[in-house]
N, C-alpha and C positions, 0 to 999 in steps of 0.2 A: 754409949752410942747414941740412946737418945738426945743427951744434951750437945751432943757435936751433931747432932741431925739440926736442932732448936735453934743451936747457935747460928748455924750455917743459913736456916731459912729466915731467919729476923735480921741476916747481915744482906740478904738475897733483897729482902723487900726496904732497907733504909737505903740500898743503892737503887734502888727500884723508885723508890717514891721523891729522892734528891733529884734521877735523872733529867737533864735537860733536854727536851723536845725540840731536834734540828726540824726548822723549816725552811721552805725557797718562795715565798706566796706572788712572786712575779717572776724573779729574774730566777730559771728554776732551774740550771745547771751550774751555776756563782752566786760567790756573796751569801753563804748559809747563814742564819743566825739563829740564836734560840727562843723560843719562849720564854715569858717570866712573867707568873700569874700574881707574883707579888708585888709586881711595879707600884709605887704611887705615882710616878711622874711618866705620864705618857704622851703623844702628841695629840694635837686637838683638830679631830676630823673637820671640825669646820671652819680651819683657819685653811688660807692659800698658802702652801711652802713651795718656795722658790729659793733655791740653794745651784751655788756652780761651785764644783771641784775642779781644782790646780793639780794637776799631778805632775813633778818635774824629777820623781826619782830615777833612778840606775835601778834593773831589775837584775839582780846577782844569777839566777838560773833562768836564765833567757827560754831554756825547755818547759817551764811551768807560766800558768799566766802572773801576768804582775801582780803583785799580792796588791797595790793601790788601787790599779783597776778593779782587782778581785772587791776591792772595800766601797770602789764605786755602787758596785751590785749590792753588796748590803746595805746602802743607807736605801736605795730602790728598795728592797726586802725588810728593812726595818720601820720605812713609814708605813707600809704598807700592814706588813704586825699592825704599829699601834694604830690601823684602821683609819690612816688618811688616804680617802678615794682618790681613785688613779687623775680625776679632773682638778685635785686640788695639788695635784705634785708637781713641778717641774724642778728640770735635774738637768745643767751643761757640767759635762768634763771639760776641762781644758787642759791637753798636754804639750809638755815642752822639754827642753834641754835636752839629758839625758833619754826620758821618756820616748820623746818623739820617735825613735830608731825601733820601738816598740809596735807602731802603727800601720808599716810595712805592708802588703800583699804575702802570701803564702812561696811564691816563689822569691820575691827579693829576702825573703826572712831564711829560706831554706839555703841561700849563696852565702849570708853571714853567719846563721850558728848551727845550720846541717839539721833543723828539721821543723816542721808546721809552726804557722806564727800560733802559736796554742790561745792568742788574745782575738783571733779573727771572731771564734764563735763565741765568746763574749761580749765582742760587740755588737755583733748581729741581736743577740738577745737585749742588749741595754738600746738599741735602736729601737726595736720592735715594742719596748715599753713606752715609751716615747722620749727618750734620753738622747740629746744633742750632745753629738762628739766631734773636739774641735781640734788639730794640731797648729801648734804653732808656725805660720809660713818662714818667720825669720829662723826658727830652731832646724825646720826642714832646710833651708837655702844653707843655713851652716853646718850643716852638716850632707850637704851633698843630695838630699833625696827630692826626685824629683816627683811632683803630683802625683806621675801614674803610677808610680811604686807605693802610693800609700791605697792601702784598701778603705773600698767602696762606702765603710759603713760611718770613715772620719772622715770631717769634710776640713779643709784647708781655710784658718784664718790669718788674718792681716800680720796681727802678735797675739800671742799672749796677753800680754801688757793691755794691749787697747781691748779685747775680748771682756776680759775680768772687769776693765775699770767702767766698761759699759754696763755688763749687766750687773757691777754694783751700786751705780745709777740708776739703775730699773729697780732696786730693790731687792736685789738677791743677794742670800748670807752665805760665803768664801768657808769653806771649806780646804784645809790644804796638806797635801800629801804627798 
C-alpha cells in the first residue's frame, strides 16, 4: 500500500511540476496562453512591434468566438508575456471575406445564427488594449451589411487590400489567419 501511496504522490508532483501556467496579462477573458520559463528565444522589450493581422476565415460554430480572432488576443497576451510594454506594441486586425459576417451587432448576429455575436466582448477587450479593428468595406457591400449593423468596436475600411498594403509601408509584419 505504501508503494502505491509513493507511486501515486511522485506521479501527482511530475504532473505538478510539467504543468503549464495559463495566463491572460492584457486581453484577460481571450487568447490564454502559457508560460515557458525555459524559452531562449523571447521578444525584446525594447524593440517597437508593429504587426497587422488578416483574418479572412469562415468560423465553423458561429456560437463560439472565432478561434482567429481568439488568436488575435494571444499574440496581445503573448508579447505582453515576453515583457513588451504596452507603448512598444501596436496591433491592427484586418477582416474580410468570409470573416467579415463575424463583425455584426448583437441583434443582426442573433437574425442569422439565433444567438449573441460571442466576438462583440472580444473586441471591446482588444480595443481597450489599444488594438485597431478594421472590416473590409468591399467584403461588407458584397456581402450585404450595411455600416450600422457592424458593431461599434470595428471601424469600416476602404479594402482590405489597400489597409494591409499601407500599413506594410509603415513597416508592419502581416500576420495571416
Amino acid at each position: 500500500m505504501k508503494r502505491i501511496a509513493c507511486l501515486l504522490f511522485c506521479t501527482v508532483l511530475v504532473v505538478s511540476a510539467n504543468a503549464q501556467t495559463k495566463v491572460n496579462p492584457v486581453i484577460k477573458h481571450f487568447g490564454t496562453v502559457t508560460e515557458v520559463p525555459f524559452s531562449v528565444e523571447n521578444p525584446d522589450p525594447k524593440m517597437d512591434y508593429k504587426v497587422i493581422v488578416e483574418v479572412s476565415s469562415e468560423n465553423a460554430k458561429p456560437e463560439a468566438v472565432h478561434e482567429f480572432f481568439d488568436k488575435v488576443a494571444a499574440v496581445v497576451n503573448l508579447h505582453a508575456l515576453g515583457g513588451v510594454p504596452a507603448n512598444k506594441f501596436h496591433l491592427i486586425m484586418v477582416i474580410h471575406g468570409p470573416a467579415a459576417q463575424f463583425v455584426v451587432n448583437n441583434e443582426e448576429y442573433k437574425k442569422k445564427f439565433n444567438v449573441d455575436n460571442p466576438n462583440v466582448p472580444l473586441f471591446k477587450e482588444l480595443k481597450e488594449a489599444g488594438v485597431k479593428i478594421f472590416v473590409c468595406g468591399q467584403s461588407l457591400n458584397k456581402r450585404n451589411i450595411p455600416k450600422e449593423n457592424v458593431t461599434p468596436e470595428v471601424s469600416p475600411a476602404l479594402s482590405a487590400i489597400t489597409t494591409l498594403t499601407t500599413y506594410q509601408l509603415k513597416g508592419y509584419s502581416i500576420l495571416k489567419y
